[in-house]
C-alpha atoms as one frame of an Amber mdcrd trajectory, in Angstrom:
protein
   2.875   5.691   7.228  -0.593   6.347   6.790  -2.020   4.570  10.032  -5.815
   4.918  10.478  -6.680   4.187  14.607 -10.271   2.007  13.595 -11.265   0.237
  16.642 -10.674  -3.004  15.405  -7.217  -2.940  13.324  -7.587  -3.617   9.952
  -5.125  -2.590   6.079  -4.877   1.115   5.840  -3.591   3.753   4.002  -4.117
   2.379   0.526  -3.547   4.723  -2.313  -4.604   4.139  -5.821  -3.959   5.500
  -9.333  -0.364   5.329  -8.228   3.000   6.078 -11.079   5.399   5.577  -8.395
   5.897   5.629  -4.663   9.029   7.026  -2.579  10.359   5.809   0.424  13.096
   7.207   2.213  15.075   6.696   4.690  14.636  10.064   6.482  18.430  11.155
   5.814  19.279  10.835   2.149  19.103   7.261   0.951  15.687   6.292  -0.444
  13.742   3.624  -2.735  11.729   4.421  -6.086   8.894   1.620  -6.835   7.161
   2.663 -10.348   5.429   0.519 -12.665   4.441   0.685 -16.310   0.861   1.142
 -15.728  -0.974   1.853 -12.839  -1.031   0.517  -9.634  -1.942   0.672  -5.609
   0.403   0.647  -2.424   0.248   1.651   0.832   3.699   1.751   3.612   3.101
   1.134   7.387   5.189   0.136  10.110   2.299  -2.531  11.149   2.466  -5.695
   8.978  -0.771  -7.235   8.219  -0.654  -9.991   9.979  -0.048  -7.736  13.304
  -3.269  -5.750  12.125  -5.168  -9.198  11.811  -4.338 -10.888  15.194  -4.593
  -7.454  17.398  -8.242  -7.206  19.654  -7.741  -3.447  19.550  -5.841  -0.330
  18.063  -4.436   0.899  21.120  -2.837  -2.695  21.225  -0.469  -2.191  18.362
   3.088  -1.005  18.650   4.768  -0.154  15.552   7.943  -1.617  13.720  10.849
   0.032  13.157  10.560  -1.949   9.734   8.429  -0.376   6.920   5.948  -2.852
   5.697   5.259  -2.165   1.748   2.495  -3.356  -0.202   2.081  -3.390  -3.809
  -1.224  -4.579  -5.507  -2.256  -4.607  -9.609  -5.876  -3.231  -8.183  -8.244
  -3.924  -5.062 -11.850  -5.207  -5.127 -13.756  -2.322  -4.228 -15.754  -2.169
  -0.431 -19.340  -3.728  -0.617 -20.010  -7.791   0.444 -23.523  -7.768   0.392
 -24.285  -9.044   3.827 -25.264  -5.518   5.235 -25.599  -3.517   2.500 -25.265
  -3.267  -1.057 -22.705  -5.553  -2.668 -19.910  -4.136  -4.507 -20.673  -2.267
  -8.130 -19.515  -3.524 -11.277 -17.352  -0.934 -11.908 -14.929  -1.881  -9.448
 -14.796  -5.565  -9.430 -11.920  -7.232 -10.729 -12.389  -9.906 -13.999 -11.297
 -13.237 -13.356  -8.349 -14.072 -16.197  -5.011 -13.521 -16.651  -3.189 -10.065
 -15.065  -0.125  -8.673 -15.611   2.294  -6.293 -13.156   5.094  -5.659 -12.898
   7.183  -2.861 -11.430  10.307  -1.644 -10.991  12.635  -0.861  -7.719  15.371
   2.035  -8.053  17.422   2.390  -4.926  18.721   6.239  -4.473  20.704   8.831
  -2.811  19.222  12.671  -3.158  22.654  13.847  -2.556  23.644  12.627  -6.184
  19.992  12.330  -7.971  16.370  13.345  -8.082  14.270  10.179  -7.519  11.449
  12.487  -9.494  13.984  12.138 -12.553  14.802   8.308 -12.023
């Protein structure tokens, strides 16, 4: 989980440039998520729509669940309305997209998700 305490709650924890992401279990059962090219995730035990309806962090309770999120890419951070919109560099092309990815459920007591 990669929780960030802003004021007002809002999606967190996004990581980009991603190969593949782990998730485990905390004992010894886990899930691999890898693509073919590149991609971003983030895990939390807030879903979005928690995040979206909640006044104020200190509102939230976490899930016992572990919300995953997978995207192709994210529009980068500028909207214009109070400050420079976003660059060109790091807006995304209308058109067609493709990506996919894979899920590899595992136990470390009989494999190295690394190796999967």
């Amino acid at each position: 989980d990669q929780y960030v305490p802003y004021i007002v709650p809002q999606e967190h924890g996004n990581k980009t440039g991603l190969r593949w992401i782990i998730l485990r279990d905390g004992e010894s059962l886990g899930l691999k998520i890898s693509s073919s090219g590149l991609f971003e995730g983030s895990a939390s035990h807030f879903p979005d729509e928690l995040l979206y309806s909640t006044s104020h962090a200190f509102e939230l309770k976490p899930r016992s669940e572990t919300f995953v999120y997978l995207d192709h890419r994210q529009r980068g951070l500028g909207t214009g309305s109070c400050g420079p919109d976003t660059l060109d560099k790091y807006l995304i092309s209308s058109g067609n997209h493709h990506f996919d990815f894979l899920l590899r459920p595992f136990d470390v007591r009989n494999s190295n998700p690394i190796d999967l």
